[in-house]
C-alpha positions as CSV (number, residue, x, y, z in Angstrom):
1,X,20.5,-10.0,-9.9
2,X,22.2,-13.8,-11.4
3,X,19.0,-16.3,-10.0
4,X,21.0,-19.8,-9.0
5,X,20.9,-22.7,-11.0
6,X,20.2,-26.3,-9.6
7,X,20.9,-29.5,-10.8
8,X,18.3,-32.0,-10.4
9,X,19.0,-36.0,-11.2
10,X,17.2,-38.1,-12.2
11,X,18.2,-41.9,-12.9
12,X,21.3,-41.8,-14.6
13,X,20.6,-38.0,-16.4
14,X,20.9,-34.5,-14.7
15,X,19.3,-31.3,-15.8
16,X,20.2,-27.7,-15.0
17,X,17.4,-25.6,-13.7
18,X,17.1,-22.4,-13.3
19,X,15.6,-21.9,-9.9
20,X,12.5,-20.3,-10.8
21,X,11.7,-22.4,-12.8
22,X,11.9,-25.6,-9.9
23,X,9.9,-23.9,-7.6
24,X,7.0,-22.7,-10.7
25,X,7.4,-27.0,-11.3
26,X,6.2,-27.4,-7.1
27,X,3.3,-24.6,-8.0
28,X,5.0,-22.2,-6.3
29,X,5.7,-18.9,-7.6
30,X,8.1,-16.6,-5.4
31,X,7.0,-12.7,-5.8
32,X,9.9,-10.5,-4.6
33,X,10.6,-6.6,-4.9
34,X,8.5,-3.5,-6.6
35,X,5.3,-4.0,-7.9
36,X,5.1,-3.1,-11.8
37,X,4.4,-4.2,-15.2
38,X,7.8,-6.2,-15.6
39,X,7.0,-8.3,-12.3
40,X,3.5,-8.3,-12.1
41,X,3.3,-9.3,-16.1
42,X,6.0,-12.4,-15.1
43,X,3.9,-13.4,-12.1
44,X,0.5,-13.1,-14.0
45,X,1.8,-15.7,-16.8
46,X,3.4,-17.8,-14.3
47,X,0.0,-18.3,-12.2
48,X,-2.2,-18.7,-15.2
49,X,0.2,-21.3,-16.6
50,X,-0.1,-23.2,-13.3
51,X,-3.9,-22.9,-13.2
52,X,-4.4,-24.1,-17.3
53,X,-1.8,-27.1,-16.1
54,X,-3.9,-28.6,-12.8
55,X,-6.9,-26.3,-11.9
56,X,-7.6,-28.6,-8.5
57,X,-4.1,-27.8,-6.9
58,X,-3.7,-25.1,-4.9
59,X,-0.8,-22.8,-6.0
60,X,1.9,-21.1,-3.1
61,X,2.7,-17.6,-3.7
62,X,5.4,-16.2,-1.8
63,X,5.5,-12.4,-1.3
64,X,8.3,-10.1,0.1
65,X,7.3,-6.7,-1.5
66,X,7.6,-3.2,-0.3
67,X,4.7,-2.1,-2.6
68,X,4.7,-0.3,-6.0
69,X,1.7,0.3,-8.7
70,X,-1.6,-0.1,-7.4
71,X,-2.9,-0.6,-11.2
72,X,-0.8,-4.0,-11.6
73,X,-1.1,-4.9,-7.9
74,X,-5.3,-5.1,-8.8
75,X,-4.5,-6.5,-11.7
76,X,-2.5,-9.3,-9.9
77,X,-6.0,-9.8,-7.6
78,X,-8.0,-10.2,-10.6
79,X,-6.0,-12.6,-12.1
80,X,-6.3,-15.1,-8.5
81,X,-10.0,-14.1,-8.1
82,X,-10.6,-15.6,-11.3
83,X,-8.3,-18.6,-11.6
84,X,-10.4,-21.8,-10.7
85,X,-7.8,-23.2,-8.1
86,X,-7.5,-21.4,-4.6
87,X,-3.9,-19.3,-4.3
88,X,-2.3,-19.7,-1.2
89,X,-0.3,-16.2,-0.2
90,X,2.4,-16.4,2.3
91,X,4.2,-13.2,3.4
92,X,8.1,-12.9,4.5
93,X,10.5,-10.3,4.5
94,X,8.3,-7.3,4.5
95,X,4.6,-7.0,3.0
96,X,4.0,-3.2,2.8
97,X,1.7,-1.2,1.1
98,X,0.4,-3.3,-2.5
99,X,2.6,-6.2,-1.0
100,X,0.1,-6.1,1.7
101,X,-2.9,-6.1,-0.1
102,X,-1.9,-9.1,-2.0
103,X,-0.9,-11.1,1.1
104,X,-4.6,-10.4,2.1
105,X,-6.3,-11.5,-0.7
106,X,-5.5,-14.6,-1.2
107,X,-8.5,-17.3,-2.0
108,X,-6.5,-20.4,-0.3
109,X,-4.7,-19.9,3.3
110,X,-3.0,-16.5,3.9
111,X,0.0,-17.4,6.2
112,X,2.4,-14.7,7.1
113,X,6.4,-15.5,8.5
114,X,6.8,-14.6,12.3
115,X,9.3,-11.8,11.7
116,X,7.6,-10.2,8.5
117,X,6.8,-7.0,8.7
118,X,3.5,-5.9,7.1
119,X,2.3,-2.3,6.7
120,X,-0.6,-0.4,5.4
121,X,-1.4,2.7,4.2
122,X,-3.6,5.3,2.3
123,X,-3.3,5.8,-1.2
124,X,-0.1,8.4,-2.6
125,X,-1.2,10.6,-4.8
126,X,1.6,11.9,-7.3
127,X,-0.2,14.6,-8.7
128,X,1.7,17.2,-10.7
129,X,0.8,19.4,-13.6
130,X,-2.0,22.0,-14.4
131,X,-4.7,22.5,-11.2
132,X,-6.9,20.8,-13.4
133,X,-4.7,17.6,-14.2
134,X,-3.7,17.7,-10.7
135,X,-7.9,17.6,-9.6
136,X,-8.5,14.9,-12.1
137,X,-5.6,13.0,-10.7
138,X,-7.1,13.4,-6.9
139,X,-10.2,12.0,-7.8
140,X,-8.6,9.0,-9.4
141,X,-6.7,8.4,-6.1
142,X,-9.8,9.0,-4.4
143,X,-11.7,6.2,-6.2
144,X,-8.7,4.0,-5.8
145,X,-8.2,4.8,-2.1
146,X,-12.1,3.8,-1.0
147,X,-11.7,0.5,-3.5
148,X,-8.7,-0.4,-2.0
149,X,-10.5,0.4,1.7
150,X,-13.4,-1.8,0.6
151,X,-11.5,-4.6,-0.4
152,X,-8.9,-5.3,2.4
153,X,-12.1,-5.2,4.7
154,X,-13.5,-8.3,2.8
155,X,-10.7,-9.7,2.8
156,X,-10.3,-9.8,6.9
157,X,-13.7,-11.9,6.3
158,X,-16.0,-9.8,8.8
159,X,-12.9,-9.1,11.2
160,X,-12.4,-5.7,10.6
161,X,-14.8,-3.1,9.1
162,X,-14.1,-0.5,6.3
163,X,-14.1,2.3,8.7
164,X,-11.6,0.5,11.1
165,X,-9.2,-0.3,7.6
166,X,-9.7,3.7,7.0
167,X,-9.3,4.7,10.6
168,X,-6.2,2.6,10.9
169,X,-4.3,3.2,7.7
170,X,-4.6,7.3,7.2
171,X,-0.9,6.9,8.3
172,X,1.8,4.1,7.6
173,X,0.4,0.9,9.6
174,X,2.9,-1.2,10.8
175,X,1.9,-4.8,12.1
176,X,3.4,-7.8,13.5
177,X,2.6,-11.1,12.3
178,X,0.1,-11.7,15.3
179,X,-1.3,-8.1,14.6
180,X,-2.1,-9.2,11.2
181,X,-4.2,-12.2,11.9
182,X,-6.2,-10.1,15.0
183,X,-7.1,-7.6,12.1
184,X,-7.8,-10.2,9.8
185,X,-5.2,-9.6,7.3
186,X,-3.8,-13.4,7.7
187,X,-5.3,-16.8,8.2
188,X,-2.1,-18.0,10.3
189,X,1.5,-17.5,11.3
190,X,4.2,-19.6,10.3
191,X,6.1,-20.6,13.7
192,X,10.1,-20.5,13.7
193,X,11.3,-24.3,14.1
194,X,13.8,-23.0,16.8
C-alpha cells in the first residue's frame, strides 16, 4: 500500500509530508488492518513518542481493525494504561474481535462511527501438535479467554457484567454503533453530518 504525500506551506517554504506522519504531528495515530508485531510495534512507538512530547494532551487513536494477535493487542493496552495522558479511541470501518477490545479500552472518550461495525467473540484456539502440546495450548487460551472476559467488562464501567460479556460473546457478536454504547463498549457515537 503507497500512503499519500501532502504538501504543507508555510510562509514562503513548502514541505512534503508523508501522511502519517501529519496526522502523528495532530496527536493522532490512525490504527488500520491485522493486529501483529509489525503494526502494533509501529503504533506502540508512535503513542509513546506522543506521550514523552506533551503528557497533558489527549492523543486520538483511530481504529479500523478486523482483529489479529491477542499477545500484541494486550500489549497495545498496556502501553495506554500506562501512558500519563488519557487515549482517546475512535472506531470506523469495522472493530472486530482485538480491534474491539482496543476500541473499549480507551482511558479518554471511546467514540465509535455510526456505520462501524463492531464484533466480539471468544478466544480461537489454534492448537495443533502432540495431545499434550495441544492441552497446554487450551489452557493458555483458557487464561486468555477469562482475562480478556474480565477486562472488556471493566471497560463498559459497571454496564455490563463478566457473565453478560461471556454469555454474549461464546459466538461472533455483532453490534451496531448504538448497541455498543447500551453494552458499554463506547462512550458515544459519532453522528453523520448529512
Amino acid at each position: 500500500m503507497v500512503l499519500p504525500n501532502i504538501i504543507e506551506k508555510t510562509g514562503r517554504s513548502e514541505k512534503v509530508l508523508d501522511l502519517p506522519s501529519k496526522l502523528l504531528s495532530e496527536r493522532i495515530v490512525y490504527f488500520w488492518g491485522e493486529i501483529n508485531d509489525d503494526t502494533m510495534n509501529v503504533a506502540i512507538m508512535q503513542m509513546l513518542w506522543l506521550a514523552a512530547q506533551d503528557s497533558d494532551t489527549p492523543i486520538d487513536l483511530y481504529i479500523s481493525s478486523g482483529g489479529g494477535s491477542v499477545y500484541y493487542g494486550l500489549a497495545l493496552k498496556d502501553v495506554i494504561y500506562s501512558l500519563p495522558c488519557k487515549v482517546n479511541t475512535i472506531g470506523t470501518g469495522i472493530c472486530a474481535s482485538m480491534g474491539a477490545y482496543l476500541l473499549a479500552c480507551g482511558t479518554g472518550t471511546r467514540k465509535v462511527s455510526e456505520n462501524c461495525r463492531i464484533m466480539l467473540h471468544s478466544v480461537s484456539s489454534r492448537t495443533g501438535g502432540t495431545i499434550h502440546d495441544m492441552k497446554i495450548d487450551l489452557e493458555e487460551t483458557l487464561f486468555l479467554q477469562n482475562q480478556l472476559m474480565i477486562d472488556i467488562a471493566n471497560f463498559t464501567k459497571g454496564k455490563s457484567t463478566v457473565d453478560t460479556i461471556k454469555t454474549k460473546t461464546e459466538r461472533d457478536y455483532w453490534l451496531s454503533a448504538d448497541d455498543c454504547i447500551k453494552l458499554g463498549i463506547v462512550d458515544e457515537k459519532i453522528k453523520s453530518k448529512h
